[in-house]
N, C-alpha and C positions, 0 to 999 in steps of 0.2 A: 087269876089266869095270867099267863106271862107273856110279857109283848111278845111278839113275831120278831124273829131277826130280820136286821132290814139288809139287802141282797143289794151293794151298788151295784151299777152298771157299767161294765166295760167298756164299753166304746164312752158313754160318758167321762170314767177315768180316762181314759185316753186322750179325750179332745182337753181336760183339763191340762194334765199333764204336756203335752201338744204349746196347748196356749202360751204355756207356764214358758217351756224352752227355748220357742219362738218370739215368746216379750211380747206378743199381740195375738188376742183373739183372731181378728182380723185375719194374721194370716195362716190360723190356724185353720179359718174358714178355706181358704184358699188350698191348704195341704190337703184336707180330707174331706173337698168335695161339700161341703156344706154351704148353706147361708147365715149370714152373719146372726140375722134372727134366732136360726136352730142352733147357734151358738150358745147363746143366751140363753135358751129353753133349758139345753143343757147343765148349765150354771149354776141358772134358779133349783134346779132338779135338786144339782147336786149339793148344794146347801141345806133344801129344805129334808134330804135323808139325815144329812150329819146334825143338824140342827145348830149349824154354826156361819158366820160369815166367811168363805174362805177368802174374799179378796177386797182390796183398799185402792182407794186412790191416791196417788204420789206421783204427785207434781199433772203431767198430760195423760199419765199412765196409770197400770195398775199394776199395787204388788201385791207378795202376799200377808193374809192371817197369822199369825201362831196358831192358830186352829189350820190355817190354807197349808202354811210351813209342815205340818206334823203331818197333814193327809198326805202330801205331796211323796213324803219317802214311801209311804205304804200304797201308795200307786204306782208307783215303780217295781216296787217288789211285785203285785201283783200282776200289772201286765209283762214282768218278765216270767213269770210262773204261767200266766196265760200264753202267753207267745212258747213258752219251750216247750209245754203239754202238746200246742197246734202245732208246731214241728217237728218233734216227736211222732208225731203220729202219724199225719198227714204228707210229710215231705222226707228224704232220704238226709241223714246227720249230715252236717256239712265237715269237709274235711281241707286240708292243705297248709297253707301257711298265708299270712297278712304280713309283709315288712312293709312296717311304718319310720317314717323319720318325723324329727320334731324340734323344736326351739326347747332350751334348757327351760324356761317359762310354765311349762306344762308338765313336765315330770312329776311335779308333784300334786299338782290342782288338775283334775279333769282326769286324767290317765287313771289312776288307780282304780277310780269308777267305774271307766269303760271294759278296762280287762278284766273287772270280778266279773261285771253283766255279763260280756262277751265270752267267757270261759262258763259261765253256768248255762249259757245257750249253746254254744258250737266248744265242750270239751275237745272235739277230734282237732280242732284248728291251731294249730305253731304260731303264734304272733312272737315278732324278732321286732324290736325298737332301737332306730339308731337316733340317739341325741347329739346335734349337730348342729353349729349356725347356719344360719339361713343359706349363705353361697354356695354351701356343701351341698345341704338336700336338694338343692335344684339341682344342681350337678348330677346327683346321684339319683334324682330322678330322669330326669334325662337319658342317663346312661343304662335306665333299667333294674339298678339295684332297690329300687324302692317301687310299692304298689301305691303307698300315700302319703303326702307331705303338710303338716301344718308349715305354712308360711307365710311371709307378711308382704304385703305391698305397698311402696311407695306412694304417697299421697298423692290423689290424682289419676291412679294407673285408673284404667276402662275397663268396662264390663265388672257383672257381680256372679260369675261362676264358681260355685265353691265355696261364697263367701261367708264366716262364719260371725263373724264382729268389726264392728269398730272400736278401738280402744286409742283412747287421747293418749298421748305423747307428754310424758313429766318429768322436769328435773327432782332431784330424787337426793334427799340428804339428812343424815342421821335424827333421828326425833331426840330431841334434846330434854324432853319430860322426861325420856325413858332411865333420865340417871346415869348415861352410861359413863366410864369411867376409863379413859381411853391408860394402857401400860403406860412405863414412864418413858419406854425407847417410842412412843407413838405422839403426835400432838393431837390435841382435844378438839372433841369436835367443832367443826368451823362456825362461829357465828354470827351473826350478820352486822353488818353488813360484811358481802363477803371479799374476798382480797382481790385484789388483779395481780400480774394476770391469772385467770380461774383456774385454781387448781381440778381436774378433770381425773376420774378414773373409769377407764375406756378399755374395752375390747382391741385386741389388734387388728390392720384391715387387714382386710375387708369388711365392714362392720356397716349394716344400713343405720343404728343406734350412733354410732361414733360420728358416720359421715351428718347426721340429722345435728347433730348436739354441734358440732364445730359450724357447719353452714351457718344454723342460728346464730353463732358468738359471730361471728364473721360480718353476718350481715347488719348486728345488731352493733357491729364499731367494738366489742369486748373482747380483749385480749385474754390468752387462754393458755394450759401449756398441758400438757398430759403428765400428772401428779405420779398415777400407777394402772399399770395394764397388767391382765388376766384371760386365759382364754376361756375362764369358768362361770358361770353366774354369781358361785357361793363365792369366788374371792371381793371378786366386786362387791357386791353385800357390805364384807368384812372391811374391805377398804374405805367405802363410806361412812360403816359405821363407829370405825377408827378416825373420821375425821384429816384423811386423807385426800378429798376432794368430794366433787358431785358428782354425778352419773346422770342419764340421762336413759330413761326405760318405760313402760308401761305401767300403769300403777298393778296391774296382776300377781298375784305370789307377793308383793309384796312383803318382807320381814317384820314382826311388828318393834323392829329397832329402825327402823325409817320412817319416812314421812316423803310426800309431796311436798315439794316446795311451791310457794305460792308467788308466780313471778313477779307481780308489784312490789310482795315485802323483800324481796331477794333481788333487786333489780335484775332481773331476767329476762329472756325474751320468749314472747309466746309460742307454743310449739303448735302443730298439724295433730291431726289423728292420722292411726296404721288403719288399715283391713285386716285381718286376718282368714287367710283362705285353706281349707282343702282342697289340695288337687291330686287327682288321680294319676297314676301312670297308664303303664300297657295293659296291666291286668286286672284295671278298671270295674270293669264287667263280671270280674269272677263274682261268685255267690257270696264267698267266704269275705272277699276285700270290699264288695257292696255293702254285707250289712253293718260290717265294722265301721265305715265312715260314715255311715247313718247314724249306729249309736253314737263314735266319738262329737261328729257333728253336733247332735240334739244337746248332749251332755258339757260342750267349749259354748255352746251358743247361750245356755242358761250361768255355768260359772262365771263370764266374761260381761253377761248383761249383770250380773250382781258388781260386779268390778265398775262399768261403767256406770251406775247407781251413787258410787261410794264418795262422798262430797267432798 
């Protein structure tokens, strides 16, 4: 006779997938009304269907299985399949437009996710993306041309509205295992110990990356000069990884022709962590612009805590 198909449960999927985005049970407990116990309950549940471990411990936390890893994307697909059918049905299609702005940083980690999700849920809905430094989208949120802005705050700024991560602040230069082999009109990449004064390749200002990376040389007595400036992400990349100078950025997106620099080996100076926040504009509250910064939110919150993971 042949087993019975075993039927997960949704809401169970859910509060996994929940936990997973959120980096904590805990405050998965908190998002959907639960106690931390029927947390648990859950967990247990949903291991003893799969018949697998889905989660480990690392370091104070937990991550995931390769068995946790594999469920994780076929819980997505299915509460997106659950969630369209319940809309669908239930509620009138959502229509209009989301303009979002964003840091070059995301374009390619996080975004692509959100707009497959978010277009197999609300086809009717026009999502318009402006990528932008940071000074811009405030600006142009302010002024109304944007419903949602990834942006980053200052070390230290107040309040956690919006907030989507914390990501450490790293000097950032060529991985030198990687073999690269810089042309012959370029010099090879820099290696340590490295020169004074520091060669830098920096954004133009207004730049909170640029302003953070010179305060630190500043403060830390290191003389510094600006190598090459770009108003792009990719040239910067290219500049470092040409052995042009350092930069100074998030370990995020990261290219794997870079590395983190470790600032003892690099005589360095220690840097802060950013936030990272979503923030709304005027049209906040619309349907279309709420659920989008829910999905992008869930989706920067889980990339980001993989980032901050990465040793």
């Amino acid at each position: 006779m042949a087993a019975l198909p075993v039927n997960l449960d949704m809401d169970v999927l859910r509060t996994f997938v929940t936990g997973i985005d959120l980096g904590s049970f805990a405050k998965a407990a908190t998002r959907l009304g639960r106690s931390p116990s029927a947390i648990s309950l859950q967990m247990r549940k949903l291991e003893d269907q799969v018949g697998q471990p889905l989660l480990r411990r690392h370091g104070r936390g937990l991550a995931l299985t390769e068995p946790g890893e594999m469920l994780l994307g076929y819980a997505r697909r299915l509460l997106d399949l659950n969630d369209a059918a319940v809309s669908a049905v239930a509620a009138p299609a959502l229509s209009g437009w989301v303009r979002l702005g964003l840091p070059q940083d995301f374009t390619e980690t996080g975004l692509p996710t959100v707009l497959a999700r978010f277009a197999r849920l609300h086809p009717g809905v026009r999502v318009e993306a402006h990528v932008e430094r940071d000074a811009v989208l405030r600006g142009e949120l302010e002024a109304g041309r944007l419903d949602l802005a990834l942006v980053w705050d200052t070390p230290g700024a107040a309040g956690e509205e919006g907030s989507v991560a914390h990501l450490p602040l790293v000097w950032i230069g060529p991985r030198a295992e990687a073999g690269l082999v810089a042309p012959n009109s370029l010099p090879p990449p820099l290696p340590p110990p490295l020169p004074r004064p520091l060669p830098l390749a920096l954004f133009g200002p207004p730049c909170l990356f640029r302003r953070a990376a010179t305060d630190a040389l500043d403060a830390a007595g290191i003389p510094w000069r600006v190598a090459f400036s770009s108003p792009g992400l990719a040239g910067l990349w290219a500049a470092v990884a040409a052995g042009l100078g350092v930069t100074l950025r998030t370990p995020h997106g990261l290219p794997p022709t870079l590395r983190p620099l470790d600032p003892d080996d690099s005589d360095l100076p220690p840097l802060p962590s950013l936030r990272l926040r979503l923030v709304r504009g005027a049209r906040g509250a619309d349907p279309a612009v709420a659920h989008f910064a829910e999905l992008l939110g869930e989706t920067l919150a889980e990339t980001t805590r993989r980032t901050a993971l990465l040793p």
